[in-house]
ROGUDREN-914232 format. One record per atom (N, C-alpha, C): chain; x negated, y negated, z negated; atom name; residue number from 1; residue in one letter. Coordinates in Angstrom, 3 decimals. Example, Ala and Ser with C-alpha at 12.3 -4.5 7.8 and 13.67 -1.06 7.14 Angstrom:
<recs>
+-------+----------+----------+----------+------+------+------+
: kolpa :        x :        y :        z : banu : mido : zado :
+-------+----------+----------+----------+------+------+------+
:     A :  -13.190 :    5.690 :   -7.800 :    N :    1 :    A :
:     A :  -12.300 :    4.500 :   -7.800 :   CA :    1 :    A :
:     A :  -13.200 :    3.300 :   -7.800 :    C :    1 :    A :
:     A :  -12.850 :    2.250 :   -7.080 :    N :    2 :    S :
:     A :  -13.670 :    1.060 :   -7.140 :   CA :    2 :    S :
:     A :  -12.900 :   -0.030 :   -7.870 :    C :    2 :    S :
+-------+----------+----------+----------+------+------+------+
</recs>
This chain:
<recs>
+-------+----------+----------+----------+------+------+------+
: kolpa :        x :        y :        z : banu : mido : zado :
+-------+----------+----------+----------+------+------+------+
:     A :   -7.966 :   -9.213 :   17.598 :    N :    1 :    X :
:     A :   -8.205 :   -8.052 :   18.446 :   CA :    1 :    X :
:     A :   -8.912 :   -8.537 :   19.705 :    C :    1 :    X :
:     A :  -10.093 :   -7.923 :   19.725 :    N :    2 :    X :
:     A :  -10.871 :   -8.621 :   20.979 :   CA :    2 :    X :
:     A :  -11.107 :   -7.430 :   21.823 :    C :    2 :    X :
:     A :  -11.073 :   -7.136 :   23.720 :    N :    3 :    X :
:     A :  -11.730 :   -6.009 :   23.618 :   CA :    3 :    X :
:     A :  -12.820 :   -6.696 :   24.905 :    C :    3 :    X :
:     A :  -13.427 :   -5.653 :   25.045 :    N :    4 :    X :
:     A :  -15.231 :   -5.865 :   25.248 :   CA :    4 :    X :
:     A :  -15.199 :   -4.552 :   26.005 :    C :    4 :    X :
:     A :  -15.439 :   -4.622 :   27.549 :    N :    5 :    X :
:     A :  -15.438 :   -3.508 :   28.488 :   CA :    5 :    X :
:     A :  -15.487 :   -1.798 :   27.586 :    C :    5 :    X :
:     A :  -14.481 :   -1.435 :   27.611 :    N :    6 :    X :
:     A :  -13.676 :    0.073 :   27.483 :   CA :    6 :    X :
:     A :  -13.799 :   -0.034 :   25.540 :    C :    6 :    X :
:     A :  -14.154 :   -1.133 :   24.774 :    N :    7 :    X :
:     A :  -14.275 :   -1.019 :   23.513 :   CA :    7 :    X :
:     A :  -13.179 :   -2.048 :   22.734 :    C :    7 :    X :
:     A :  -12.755 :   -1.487 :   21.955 :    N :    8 :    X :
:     A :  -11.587 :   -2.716 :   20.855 :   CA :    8 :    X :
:     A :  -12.525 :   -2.820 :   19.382 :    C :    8 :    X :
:     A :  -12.307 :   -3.916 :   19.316 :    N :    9 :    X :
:     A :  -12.704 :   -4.021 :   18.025 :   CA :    9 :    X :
:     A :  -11.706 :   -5.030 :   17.040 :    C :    9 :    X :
:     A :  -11.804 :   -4.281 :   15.796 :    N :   10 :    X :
:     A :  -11.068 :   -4.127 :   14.581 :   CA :   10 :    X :
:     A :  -11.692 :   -6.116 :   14.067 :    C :   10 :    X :
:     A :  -10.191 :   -6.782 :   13.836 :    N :   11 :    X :
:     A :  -10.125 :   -7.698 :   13.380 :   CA :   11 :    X :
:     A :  -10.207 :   -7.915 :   11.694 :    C :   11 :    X :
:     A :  -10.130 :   -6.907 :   11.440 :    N :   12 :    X :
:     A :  -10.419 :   -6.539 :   10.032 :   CA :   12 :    X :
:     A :  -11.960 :   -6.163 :    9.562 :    C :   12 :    X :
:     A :  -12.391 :   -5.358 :    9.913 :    N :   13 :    X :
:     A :  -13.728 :   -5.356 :    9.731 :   CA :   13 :    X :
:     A :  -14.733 :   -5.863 :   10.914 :    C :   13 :    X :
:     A :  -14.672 :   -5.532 :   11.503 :    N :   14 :    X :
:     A :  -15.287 :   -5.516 :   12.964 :   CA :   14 :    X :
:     A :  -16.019 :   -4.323 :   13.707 :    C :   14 :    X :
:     A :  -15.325 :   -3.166 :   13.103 :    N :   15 :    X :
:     A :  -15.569 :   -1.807 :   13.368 :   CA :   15 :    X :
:     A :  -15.081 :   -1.739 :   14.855 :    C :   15 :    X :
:     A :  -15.827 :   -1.013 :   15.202 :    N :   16 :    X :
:     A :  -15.828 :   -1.082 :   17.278 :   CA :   16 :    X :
:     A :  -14.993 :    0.341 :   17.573 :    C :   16 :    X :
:     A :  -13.713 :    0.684 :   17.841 :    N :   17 :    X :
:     A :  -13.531 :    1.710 :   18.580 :   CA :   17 :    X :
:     A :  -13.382 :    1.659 :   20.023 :    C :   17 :    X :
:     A :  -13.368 :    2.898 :   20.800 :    N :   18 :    X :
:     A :  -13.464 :    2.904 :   21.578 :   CA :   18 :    X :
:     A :  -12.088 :    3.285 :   22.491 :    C :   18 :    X :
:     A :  -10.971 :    2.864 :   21.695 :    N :   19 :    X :
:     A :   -9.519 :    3.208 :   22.679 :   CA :   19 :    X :
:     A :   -8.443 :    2.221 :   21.432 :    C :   19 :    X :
:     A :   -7.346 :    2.046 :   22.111 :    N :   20 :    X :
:     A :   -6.334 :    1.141 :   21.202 :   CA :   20 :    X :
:     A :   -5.586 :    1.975 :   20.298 :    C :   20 :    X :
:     A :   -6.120 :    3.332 :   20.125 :    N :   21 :    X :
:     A :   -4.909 :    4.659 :   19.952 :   CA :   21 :    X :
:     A :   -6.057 :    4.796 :   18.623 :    C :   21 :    X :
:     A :   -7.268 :    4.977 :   19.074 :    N :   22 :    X :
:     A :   -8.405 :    5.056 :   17.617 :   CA :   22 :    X :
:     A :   -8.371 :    4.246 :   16.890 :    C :   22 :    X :
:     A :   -8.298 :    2.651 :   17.410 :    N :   23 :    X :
:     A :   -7.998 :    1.542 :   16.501 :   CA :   23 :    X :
:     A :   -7.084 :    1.502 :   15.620 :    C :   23 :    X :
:     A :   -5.932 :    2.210 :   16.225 :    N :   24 :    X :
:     A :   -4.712 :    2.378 :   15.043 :   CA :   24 :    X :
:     A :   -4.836 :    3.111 :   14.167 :    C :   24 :    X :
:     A :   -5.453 :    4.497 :   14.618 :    N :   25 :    X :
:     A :   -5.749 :    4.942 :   13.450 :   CA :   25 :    X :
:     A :   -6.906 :    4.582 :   12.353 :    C :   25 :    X :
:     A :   -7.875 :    3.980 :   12.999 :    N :   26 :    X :
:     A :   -8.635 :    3.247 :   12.264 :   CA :   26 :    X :
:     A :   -7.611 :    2.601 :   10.788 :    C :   26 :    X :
:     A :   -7.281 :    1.345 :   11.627 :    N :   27 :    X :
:     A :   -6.409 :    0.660 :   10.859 :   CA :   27 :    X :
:     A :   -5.494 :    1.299 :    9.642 :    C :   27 :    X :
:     A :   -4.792 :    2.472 :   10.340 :    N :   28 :    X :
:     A :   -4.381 :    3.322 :    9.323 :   CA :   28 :    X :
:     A :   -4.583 :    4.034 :    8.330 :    C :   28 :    X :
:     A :   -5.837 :    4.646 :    8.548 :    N :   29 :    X :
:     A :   -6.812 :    5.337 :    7.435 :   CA :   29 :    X :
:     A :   -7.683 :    4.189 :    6.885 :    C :   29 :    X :
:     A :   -8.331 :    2.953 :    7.611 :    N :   30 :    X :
:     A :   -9.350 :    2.143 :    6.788 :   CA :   30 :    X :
:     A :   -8.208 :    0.702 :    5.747 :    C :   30 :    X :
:     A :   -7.316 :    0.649 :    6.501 :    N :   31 :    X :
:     A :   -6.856 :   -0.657 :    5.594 :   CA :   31 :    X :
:     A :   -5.495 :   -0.429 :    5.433 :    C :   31 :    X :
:     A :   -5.166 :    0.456 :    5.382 :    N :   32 :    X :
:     A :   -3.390 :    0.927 :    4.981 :   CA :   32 :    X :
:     A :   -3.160 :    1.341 :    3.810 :    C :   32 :    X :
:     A :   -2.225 :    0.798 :    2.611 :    N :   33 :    X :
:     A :   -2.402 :    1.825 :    2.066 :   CA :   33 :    X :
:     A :   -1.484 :    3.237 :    2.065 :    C :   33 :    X :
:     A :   -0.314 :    2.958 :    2.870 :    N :   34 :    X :
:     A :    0.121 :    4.316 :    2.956 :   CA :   34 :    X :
:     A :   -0.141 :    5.628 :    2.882 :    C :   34 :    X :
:     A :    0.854 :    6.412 :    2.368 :    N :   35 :    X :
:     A :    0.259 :    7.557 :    1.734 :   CA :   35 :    X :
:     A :    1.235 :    8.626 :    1.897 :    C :   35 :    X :
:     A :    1.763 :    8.973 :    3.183 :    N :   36 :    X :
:     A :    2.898 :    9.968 :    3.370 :   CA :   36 :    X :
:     A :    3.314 :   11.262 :    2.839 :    C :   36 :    X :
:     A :    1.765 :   11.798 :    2.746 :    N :   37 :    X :
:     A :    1.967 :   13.112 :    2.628 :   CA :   37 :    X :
:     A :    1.554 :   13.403 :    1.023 :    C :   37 :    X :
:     A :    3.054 :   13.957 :    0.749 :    N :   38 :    X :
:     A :    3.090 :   14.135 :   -1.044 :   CA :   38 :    X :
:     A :    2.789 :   15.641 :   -1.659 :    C :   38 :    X :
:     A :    1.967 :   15.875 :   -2.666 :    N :   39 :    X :
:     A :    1.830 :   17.122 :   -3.176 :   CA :   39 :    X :
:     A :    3.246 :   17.336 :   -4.051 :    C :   39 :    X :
:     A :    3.308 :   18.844 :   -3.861 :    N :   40 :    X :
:     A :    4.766 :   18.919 :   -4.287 :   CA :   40 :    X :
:     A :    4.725 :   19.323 :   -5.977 :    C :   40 :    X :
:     A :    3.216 :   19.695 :   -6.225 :    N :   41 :    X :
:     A :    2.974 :   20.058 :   -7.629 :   CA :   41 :    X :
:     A :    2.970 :   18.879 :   -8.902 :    C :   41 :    X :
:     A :    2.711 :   17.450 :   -8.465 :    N :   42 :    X :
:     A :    2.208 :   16.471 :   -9.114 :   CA :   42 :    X :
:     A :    2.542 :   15.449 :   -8.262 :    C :   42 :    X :
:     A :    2.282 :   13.679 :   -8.665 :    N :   43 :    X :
:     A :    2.317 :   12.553 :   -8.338 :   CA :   43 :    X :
:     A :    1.462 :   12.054 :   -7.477 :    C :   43 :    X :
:     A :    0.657 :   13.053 :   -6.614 :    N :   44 :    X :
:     A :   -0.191 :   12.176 :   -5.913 :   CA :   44 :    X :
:     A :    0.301 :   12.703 :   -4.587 :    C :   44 :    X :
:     A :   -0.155 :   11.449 :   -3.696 :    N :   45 :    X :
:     A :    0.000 :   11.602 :   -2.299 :   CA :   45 :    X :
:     A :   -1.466 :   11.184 :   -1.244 :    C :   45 :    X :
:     A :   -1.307 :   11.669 :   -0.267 :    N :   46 :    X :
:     A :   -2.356 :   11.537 :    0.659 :   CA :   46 :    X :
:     A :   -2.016 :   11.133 :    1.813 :    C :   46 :    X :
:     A :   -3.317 :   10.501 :    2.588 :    N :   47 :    X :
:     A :   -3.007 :    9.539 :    4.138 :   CA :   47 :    X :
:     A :   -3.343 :   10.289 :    4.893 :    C :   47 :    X :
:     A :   -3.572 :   11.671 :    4.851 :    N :   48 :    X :
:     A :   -3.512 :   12.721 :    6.070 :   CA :   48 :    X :
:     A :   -2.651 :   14.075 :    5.058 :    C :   48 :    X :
:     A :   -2.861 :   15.156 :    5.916 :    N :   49 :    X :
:     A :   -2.518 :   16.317 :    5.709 :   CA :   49 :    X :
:     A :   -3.940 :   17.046 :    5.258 :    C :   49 :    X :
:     A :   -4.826 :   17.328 :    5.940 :    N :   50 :    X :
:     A :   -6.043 :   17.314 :    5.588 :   CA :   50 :    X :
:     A :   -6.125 :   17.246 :    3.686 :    C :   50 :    X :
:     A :   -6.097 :   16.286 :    3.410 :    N :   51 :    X :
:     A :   -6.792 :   15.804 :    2.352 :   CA :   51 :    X :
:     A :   -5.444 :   16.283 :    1.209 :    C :   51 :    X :
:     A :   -4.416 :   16.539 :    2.028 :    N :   52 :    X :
:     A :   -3.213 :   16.778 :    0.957 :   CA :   52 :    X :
:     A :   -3.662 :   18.064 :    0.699 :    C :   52 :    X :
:     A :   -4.062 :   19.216 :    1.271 :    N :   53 :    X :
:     A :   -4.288 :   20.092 :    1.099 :   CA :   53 :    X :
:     A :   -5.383 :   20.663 :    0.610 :    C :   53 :    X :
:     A :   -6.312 :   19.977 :    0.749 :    N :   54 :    X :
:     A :   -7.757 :   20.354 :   -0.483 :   CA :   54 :    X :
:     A :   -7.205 :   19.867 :   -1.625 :    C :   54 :    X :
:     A :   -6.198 :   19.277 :   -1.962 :    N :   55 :    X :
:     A :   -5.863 :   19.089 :   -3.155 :   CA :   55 :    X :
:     A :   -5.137 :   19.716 :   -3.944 :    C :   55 :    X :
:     A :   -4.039 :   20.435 :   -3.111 :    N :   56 :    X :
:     A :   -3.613 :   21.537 :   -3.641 :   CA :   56 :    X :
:     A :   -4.279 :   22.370 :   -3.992 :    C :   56 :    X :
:     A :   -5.177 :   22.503 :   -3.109 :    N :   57 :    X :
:     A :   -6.300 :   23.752 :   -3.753 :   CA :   57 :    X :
:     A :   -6.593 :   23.955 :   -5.238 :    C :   57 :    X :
:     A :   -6.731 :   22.691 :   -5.350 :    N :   58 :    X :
:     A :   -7.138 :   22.361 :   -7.387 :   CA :   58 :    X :
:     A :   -6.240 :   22.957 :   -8.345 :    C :   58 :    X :
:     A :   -4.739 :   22.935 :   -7.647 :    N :   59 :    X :
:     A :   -3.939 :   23.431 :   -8.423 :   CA :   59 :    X :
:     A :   -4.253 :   24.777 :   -8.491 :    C :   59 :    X :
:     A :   -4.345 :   25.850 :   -7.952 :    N :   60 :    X :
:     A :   -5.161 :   26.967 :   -8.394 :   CA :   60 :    X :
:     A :   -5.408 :   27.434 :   -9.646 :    C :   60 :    X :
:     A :   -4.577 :   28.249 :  -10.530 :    N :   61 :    X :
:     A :   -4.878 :   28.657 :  -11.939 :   CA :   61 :    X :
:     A :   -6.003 :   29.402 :  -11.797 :    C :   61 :    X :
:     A :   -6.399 :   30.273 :  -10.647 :    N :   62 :    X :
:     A :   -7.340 :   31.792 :  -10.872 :   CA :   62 :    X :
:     A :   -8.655 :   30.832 :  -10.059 :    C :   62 :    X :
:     A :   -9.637 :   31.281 :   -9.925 :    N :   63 :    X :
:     A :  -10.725 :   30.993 :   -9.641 :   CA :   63 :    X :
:     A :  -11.178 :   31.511 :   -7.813 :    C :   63 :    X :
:     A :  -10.093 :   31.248 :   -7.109 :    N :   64 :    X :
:     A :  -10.106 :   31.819 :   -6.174 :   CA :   64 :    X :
:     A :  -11.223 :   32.217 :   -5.571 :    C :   64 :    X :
:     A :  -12.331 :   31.020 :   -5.358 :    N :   65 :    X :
:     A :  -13.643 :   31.207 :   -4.292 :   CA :   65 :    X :
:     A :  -14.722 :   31.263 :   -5.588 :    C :   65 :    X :
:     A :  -15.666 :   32.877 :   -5.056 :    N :   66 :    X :
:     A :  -16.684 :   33.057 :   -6.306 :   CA :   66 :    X :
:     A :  -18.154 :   33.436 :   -4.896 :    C :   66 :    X :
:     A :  -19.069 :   32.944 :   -4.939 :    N :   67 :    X :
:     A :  -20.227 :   33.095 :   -5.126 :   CA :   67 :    X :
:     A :  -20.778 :   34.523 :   -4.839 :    C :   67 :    X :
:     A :  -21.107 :   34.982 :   -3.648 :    N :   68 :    X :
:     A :  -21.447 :   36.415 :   -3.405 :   CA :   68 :    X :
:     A :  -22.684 :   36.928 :   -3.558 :    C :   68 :    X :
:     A :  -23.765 :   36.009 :   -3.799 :    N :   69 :    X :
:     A :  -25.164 :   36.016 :   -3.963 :   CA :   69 :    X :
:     A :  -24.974 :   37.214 :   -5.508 :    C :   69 :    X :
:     A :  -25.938 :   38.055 :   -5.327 :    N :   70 :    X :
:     A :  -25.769 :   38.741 :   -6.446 :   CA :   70 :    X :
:     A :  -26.286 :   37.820 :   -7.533 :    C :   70 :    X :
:     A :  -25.821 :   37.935 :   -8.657 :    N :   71 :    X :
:     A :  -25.950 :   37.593 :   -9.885 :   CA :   71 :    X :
:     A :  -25.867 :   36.162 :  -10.327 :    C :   71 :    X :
:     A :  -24.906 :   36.014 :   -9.255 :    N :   72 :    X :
:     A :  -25.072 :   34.419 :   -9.589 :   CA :   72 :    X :
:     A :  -23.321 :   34.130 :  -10.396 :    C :   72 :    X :
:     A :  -22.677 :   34.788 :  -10.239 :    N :   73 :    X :
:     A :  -21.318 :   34.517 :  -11.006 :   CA :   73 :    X :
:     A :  -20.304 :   33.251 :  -11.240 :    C :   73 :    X :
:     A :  -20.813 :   32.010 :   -9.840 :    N :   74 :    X :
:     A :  -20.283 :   31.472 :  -10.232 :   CA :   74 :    X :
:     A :  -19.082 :   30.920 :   -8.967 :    C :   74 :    X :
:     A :  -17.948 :   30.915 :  -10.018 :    N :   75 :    X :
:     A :  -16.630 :   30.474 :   -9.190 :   CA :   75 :    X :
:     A :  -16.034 :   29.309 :   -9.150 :    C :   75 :    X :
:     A :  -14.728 :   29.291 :   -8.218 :    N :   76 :    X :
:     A :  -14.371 :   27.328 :   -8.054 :   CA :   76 :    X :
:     A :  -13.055 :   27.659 :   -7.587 :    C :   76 :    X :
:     A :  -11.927 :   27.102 :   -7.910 :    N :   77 :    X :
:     A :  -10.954 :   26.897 :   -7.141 :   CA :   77 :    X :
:     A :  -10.708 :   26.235 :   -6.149 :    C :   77 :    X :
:     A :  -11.483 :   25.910 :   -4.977 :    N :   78 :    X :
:     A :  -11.306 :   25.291 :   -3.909 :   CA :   78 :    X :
:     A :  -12.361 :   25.657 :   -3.229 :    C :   78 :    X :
:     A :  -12.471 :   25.867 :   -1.437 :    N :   79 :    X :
:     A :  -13.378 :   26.573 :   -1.379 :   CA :   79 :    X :
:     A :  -14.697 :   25.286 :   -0.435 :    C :   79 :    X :
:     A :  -13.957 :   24.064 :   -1.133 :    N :   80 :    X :
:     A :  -15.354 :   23.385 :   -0.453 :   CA :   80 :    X :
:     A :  -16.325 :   23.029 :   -1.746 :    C :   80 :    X :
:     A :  -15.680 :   23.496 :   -2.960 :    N :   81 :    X :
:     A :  -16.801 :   22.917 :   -3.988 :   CA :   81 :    X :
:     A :  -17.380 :   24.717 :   -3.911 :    C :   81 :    X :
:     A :  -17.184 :   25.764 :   -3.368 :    N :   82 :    X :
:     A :  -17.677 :   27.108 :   -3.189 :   CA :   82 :    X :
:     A :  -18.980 :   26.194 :   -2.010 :    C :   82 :    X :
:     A :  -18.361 :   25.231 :   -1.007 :    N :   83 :    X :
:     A :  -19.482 :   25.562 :   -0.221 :   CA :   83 :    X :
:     A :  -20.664 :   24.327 :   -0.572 :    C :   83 :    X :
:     A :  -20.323 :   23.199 :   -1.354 :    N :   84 :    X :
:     A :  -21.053 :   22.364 :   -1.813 :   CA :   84 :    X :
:     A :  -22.169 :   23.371 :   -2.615 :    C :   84 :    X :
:     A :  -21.532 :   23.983 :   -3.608 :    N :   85 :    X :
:     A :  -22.616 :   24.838 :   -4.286 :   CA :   85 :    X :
:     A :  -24.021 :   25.969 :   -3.785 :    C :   85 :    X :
:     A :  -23.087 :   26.501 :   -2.428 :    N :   86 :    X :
:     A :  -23.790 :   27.286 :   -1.682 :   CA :   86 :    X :
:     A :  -25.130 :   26.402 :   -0.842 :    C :   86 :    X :
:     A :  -24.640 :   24.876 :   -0.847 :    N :   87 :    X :
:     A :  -25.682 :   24.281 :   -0.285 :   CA :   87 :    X :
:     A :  -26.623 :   23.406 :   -1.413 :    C :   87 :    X :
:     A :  -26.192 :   23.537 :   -2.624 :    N :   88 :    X :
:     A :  -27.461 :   23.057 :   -3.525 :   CA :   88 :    X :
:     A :  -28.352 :   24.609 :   -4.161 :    C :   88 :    X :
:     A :  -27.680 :   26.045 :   -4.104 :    N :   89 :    X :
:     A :  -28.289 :   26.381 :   -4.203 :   CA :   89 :    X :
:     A :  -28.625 :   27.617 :   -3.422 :    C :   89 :    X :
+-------+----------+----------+----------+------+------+------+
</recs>
């Protein structure tokens, strides 16, 4: 851990943050593998909340997010592969 006027940098990679509070989380999300937050549907877990929850999304039997462009018909259970699509087409 070296720091370098108002910057820390990561002994692990040598990724530069800019506070000892970012570094941790650095550390936490880049080289941890901990994984707190558990889906309650299945075996997987996630290193934020964030990411636990686009995953639930999947679980989704119905097709929740559909495509409003007329005639285009197409749907997704989660609504960031709704907006991935909206940006290829």
């Amino acid at each position: 851990l070296s720091i370098l006027v108002n910057h820390v940098t990561c002994a692990l990679c040598d990724m530069v943050c800019t506070s000892v509070s970012s570094l941790k989380a650095h550390i936490r999300f880049r080289h941890c593998n901990e994984r707190p937050f558990h889906c309650h549907l299945c075996d997987r877990s996630f290193k934020n909340t964030y990411d636990l929850h686009k995953h639930v999304e999947t679980h989704n039997d119905s097709d929740a997010y559909s495509c409003e462009v007329e005639g285009c018909g197409f749907t997704s259970r989660t609504l960031q592969t709704l907006r991935q699509h909206y940006k290829r087409v």
